[in-house]
C-alpha positions as CSV (number, residue, x, y, z in Angstrom):
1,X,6.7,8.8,4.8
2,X,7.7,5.2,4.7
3,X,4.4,2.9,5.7
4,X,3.8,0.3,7.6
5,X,2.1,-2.9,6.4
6,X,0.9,-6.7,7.6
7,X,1.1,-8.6,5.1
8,X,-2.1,-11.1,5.4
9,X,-2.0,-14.7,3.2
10,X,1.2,-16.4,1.6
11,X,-0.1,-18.7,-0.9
12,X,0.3,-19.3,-4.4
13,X,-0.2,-15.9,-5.2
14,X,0.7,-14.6,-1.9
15,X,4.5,-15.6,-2.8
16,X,4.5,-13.3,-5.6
17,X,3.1,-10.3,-2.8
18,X,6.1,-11.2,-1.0
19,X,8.9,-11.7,-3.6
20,X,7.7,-9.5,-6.0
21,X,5.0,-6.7,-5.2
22,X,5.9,-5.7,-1.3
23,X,9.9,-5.9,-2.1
24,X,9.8,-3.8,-4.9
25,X,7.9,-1.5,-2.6
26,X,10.4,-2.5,0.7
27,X,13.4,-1.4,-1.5
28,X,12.3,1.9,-2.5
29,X,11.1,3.1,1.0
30,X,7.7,3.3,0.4
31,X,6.7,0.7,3.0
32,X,7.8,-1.7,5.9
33,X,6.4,-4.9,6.1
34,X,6.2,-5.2,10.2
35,X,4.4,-8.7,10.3
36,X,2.9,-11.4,8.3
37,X,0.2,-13.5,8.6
38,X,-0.7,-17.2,7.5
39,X,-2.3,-20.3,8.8
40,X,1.1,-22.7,7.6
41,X,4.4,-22.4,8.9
42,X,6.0,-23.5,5.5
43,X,4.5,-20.6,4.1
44,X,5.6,-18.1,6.9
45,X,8.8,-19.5,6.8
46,X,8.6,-18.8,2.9
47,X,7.6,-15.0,3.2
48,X,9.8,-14.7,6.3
49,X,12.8,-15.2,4.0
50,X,11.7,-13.5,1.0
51,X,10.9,-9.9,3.0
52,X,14.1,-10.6,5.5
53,X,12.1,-10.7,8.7
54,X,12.6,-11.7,12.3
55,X,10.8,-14.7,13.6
56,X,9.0,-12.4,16.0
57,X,7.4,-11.3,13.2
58,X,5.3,-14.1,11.9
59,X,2.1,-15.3,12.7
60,X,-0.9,-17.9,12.0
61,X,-2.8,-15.9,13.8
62,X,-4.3,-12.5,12.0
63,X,-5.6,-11.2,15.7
64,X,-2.1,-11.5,17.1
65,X,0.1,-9.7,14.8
66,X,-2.5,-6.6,14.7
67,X,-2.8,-6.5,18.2
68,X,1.3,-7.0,18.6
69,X,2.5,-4.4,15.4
70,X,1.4,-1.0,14.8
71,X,0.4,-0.4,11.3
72,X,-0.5,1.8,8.6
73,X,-2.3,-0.7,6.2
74,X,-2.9,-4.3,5.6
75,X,-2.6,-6.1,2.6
76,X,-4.8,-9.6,2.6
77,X,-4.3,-12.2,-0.2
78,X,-6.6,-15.1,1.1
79,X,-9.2,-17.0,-0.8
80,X,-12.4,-14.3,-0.8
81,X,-14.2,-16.0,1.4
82,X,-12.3,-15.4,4.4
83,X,-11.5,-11.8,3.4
84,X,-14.7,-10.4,5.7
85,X,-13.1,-11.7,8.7
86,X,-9.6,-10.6,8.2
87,X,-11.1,-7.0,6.9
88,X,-12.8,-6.9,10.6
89,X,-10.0,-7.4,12.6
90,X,-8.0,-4.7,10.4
91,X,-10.8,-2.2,11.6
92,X,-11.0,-2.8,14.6
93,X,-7.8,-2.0,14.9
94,X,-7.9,1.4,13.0
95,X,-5.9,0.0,10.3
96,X,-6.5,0.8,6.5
97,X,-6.6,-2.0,3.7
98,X,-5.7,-3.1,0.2
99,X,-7.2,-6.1,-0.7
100,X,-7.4,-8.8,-3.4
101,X,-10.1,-9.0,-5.5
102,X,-12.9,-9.4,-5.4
103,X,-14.6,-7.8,-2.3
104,X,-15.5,-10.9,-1.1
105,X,-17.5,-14.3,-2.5
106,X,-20.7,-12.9,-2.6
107,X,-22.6,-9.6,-3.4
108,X,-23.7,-9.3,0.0
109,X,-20.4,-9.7,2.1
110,X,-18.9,-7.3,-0.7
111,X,-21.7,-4.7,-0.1
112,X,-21.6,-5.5,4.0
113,X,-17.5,-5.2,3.9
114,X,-18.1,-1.6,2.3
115,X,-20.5,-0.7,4.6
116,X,-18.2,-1.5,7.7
117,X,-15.5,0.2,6.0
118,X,-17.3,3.5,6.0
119,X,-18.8,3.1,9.0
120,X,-15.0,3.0,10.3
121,X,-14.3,6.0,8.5
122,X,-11.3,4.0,7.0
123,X,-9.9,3.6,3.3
124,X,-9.9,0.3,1.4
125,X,-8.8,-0.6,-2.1
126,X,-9.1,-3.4,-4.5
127,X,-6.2,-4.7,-5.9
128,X,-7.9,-4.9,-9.9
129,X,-4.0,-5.5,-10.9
130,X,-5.3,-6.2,-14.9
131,X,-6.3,-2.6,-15.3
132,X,-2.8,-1.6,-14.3
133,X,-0.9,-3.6,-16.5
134,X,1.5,-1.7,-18.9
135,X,-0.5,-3.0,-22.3
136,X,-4.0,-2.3,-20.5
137,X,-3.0,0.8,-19.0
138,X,-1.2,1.9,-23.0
139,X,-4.8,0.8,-24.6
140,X,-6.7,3.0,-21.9
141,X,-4.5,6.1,-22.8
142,X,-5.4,5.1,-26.2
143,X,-9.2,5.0,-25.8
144,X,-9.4,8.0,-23.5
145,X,-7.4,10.6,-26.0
146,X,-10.0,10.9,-28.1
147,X,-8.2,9.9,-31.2
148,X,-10.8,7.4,-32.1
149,X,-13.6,9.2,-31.5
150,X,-16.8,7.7,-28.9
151,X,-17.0,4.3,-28.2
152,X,-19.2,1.6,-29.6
153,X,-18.2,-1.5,-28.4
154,X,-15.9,-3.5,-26.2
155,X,-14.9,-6.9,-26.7
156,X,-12.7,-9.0,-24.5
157,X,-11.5,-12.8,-25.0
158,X,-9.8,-14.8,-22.4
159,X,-8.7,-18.2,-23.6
160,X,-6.8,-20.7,-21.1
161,X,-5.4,-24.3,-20.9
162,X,-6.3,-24.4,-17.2
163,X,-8.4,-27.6,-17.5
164,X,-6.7,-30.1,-15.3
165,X,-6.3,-30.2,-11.6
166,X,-4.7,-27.3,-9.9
167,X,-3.7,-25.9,-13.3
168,X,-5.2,-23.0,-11.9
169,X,-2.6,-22.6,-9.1
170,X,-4.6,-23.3,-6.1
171,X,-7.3,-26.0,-5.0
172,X,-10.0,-23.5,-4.0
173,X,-10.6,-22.3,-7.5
174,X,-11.4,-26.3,-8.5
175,X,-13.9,-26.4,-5.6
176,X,-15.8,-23.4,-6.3
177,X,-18.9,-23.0,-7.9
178,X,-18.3,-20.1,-10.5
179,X,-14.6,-20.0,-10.6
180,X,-14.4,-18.2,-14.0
181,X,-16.6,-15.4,-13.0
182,X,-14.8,-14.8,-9.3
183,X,-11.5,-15.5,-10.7
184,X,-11.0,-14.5,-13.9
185,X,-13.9,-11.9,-15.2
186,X,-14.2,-10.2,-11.4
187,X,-11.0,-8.5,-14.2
188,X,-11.9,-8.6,-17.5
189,X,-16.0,-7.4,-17.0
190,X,-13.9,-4.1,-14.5
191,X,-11.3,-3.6,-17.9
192,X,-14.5,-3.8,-20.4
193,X,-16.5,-1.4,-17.8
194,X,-13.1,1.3,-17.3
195,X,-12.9,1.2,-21.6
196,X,-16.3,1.8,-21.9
197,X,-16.3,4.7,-20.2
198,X,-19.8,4.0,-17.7
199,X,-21.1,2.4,-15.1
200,X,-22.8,-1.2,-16.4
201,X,-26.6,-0.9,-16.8
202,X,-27.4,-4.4,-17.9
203,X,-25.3,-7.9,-17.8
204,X,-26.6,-11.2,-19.6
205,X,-24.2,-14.0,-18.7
206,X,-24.4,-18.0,-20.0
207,X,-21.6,-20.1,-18.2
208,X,-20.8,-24.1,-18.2
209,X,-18.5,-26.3,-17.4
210,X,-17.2,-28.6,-20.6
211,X,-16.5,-32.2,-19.7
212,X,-13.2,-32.3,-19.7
213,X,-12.8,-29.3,-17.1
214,X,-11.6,-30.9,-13.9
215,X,-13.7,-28.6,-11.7
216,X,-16.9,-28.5,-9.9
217,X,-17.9,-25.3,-10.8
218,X,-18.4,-23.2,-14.6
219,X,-14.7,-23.0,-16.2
220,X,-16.3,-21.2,-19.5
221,X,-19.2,-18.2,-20.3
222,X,-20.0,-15.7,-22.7
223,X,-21.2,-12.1,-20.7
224,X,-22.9,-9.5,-22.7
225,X,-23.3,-6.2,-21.4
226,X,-25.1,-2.5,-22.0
227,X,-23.7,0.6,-20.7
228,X,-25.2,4.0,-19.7
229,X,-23.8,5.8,-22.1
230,X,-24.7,3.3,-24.9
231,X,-21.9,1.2,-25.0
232,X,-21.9,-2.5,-25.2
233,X,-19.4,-5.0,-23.9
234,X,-18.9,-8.9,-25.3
235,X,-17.0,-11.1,-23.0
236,X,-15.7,-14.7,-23.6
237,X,-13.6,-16.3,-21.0
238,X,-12.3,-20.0,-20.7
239,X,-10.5,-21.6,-18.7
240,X,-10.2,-24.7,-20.0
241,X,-9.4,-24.7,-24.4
242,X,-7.5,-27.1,-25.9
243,X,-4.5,-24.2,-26.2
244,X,-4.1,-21.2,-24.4
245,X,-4.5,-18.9,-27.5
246,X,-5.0,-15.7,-25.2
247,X,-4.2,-17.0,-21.4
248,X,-3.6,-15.0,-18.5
249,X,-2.5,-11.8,-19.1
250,X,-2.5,-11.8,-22.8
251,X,-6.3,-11.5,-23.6
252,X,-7.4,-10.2,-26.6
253,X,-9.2,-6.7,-26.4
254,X,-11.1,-4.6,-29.0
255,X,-12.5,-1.4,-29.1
256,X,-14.3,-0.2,-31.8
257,X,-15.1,3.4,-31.7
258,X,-16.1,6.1,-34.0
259,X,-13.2,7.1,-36.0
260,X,-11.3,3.9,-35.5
261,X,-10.5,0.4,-33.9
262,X,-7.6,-0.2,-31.3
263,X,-7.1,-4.2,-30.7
264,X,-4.6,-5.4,-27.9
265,X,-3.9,-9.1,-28.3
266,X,-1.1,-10.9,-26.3
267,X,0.0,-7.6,-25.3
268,X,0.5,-5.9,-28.7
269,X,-1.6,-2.9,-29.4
270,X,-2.6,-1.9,-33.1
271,X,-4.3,1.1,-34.4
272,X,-6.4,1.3,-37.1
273,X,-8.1,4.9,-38.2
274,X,-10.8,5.5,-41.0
275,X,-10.1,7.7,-43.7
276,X,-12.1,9.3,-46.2
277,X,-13.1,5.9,-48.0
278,X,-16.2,4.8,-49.2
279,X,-15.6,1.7,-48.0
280,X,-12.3,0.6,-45.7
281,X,-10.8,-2.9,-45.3
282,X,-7.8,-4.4,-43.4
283,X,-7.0,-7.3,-41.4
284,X,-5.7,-7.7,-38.2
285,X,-1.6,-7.4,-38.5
286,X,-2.3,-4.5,-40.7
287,X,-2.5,-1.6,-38.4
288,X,-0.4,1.3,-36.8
289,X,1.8,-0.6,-33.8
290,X,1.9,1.2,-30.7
291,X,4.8,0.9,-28.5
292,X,3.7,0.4,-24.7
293,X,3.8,3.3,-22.1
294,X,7.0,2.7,-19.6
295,X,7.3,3.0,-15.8
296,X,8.8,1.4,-12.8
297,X,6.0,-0.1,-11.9
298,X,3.0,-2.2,-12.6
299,X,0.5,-3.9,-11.6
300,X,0.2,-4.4,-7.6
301,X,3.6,-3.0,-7.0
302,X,2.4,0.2,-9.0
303,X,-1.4,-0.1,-6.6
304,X,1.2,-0.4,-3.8
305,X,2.7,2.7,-4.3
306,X,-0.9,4.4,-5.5
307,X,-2.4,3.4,-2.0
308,X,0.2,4.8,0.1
309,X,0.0,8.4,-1.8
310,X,-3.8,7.8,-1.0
311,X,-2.9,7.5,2.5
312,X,-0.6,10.3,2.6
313,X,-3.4,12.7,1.5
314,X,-2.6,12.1,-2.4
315,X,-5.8,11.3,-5.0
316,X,-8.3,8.8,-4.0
317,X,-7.5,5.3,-5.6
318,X,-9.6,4.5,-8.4
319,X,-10.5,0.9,-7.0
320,X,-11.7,2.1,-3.6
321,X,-14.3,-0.2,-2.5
322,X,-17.4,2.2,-3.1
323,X,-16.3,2.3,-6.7
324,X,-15.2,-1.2,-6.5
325,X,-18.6,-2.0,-5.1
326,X,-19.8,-2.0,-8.8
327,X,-16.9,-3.9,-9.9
328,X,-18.3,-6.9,-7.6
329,X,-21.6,-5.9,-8.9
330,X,-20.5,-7.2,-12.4
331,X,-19.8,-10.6,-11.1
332,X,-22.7,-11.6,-9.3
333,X,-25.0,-9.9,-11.0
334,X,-23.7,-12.0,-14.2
335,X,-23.8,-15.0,-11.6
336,X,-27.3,-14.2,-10.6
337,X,-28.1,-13.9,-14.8
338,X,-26.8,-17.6,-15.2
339,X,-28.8,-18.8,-12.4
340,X,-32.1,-17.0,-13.6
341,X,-31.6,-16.8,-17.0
342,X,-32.6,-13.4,-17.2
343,X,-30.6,-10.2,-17.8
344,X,-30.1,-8.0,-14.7
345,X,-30.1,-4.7,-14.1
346,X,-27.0,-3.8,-12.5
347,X,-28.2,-0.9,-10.8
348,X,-30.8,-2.6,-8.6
349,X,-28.9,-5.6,-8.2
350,X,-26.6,-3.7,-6.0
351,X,-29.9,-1.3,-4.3
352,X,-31.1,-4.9,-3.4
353,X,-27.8,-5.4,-1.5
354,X,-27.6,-2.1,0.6
């Protein structure tokens, strides 16, 4: 059954929502966008054209167009600190959510938010779109088949030339104090976590901000990070390099298991599998290529259509927000780390937040 959605936040990224993610999802019949929300008329006027709506139907007020339009779900892309209040009004209306990540700015709003949420007796999802990419999602299938035996280690590298004003697409993200952690690892620490394979049991984290960033918060870090089962995780993200060597969406991943190593780097995935050697060596360029997984969809068009099978019964999303609670966990505990200069136990990081 086709459901209905307000669309909450039109923005830099909440343009792409509406040319890109909801249309996909309007054109196939899995949803109607009845209403959207946002506080500037240009940018109604922008998502009013891109989604074919009436006038009638856009708002800069959130508490009008839930009280005016019966829906099934929201989606909110605003900054995360005005996600709480916009995650309120959907409940008290009865109205499900998908959200941008993360939760919300801090641990606690992101632990409160869950808490209301079941309280509610509603469903919410995080929108961790990096996880459903098509070369994340092929390296996962990778990982998880066993071919490579247990895993060791996961490494992740995230290298950008974001370093001058609004390079970074909107202003908020120069303003804030830990942009790189709420922006930009609030992904890659949830991809390191999913390839490990367990929930985080210790994150160390080191961030700065070089002087030639133009930001007021940390642009750059290192996060290390022990699993339950053993596994250990290596993150370096920046945001502001002198060349974008592995920039948005084409990070470089390793994971070095057992019988093997599978390395994803600017979206190409090779394989490389020990043999009965006494001692093997190879370079990078040198292994099996994997061809990527196909499907219609990815990313939030692909959550888009998840969370509406959710809704209709189907399998719980895999970024609800108990499960995404940890997610959020990842990020300020590492934020916390910084601050502290101590590693932090993940686990009662988030007890001291219920």
């Amino acid at each position: 059954m086709v459901k209905r959605a307000i669309h909450v936040g039109i923005g830099t990224f909440g343009r792409r929502w509406c040319t890109e993610f909801l249309a996909a999802n309007v054109a196939d019949g899995t949803i109607e966008v009845v209403a959207i929300v946002d506080t500037d008329e240009g940018a109604l006027a922008f998502g009013r054209s891109a989604l074919g709506l009436k006038r009638e139907a856009c708002y800069t007020d959130a508490t009008l167009a839930f009280a005016a339009h019966r829906a099934d779900f929201c989606t909110i892309v605003v900054p995360p600190n005005a996600h709480e209040r916009v995650v309120d009004i959907a409940l008290a209306h009865g109205v499900d959510i998908l959200c941008e990540k993360p939760i919300a700015d801090t641990m606690a709003a992101s632990a409160r938010i869950a808490r209301k949420v079941r309280a509610a007796g509603r469903k919410m999802a995080v929108t961790m779109s990096h996880r459903f990419d098509q070369d994340k999602t092929t390296l996962r299938q990778i990982v998880r088949s066993g071919r490579l035996g247990r895993v060791n280690t996961v490494s992740c590298r995230h290298a950008a030339d974001l370093r001058t004003h609004l390079a970074w697409g909107a202003l908020f993200r120069h303003t804030m104090r830990d942009p790189l952690m709420i922006e930009a690892a609030v992904h890659h620490l949830d991809l390191i976590a999913d390839l490990a394979g367990a929930r985080c049991k210790t994150v160390y984290a080191s961030t700065w901000k070089p002087d030639w960033a133009e930001y007021v918060g940390d642009t750059d870090g290192t996060v290390l990070m022990t699993f339950e089962n053993g596994v250990r995780g290596i993150y370096e993200g920046s945001a502001t390099t002198a060349v974008g060597l592995n920039d948005w969406s084409r990070e470089y991943v390793r994971v070095d298991c057992e019988s093997g190593t599978a390395i994803l780097n600017n979206r190409e995935i090779e394989v490389f599998s020990r043999s009965d050697l006494v001692r093997q060596r190879s370079r990078e360029g040198q292994g099996q290529r994997i061809q990527l997984i196909t499907q219609p969809k990815w990313l939030n068009t692909w959550l888009i259509e998840k969370f509406c099978r959710w809704l209709d019964g189907g399998p719980e999303m895999e970024t609800n927000v108990e499960a995404n609670v940890h997610a959020a966990a990842l990020i300020f505990a590492g934020i916390e780390s910084q601050r502290t200069g101590q590693a932090i136990t993940v686990p009662d990081f988030i007890r001291s937040h219920e």
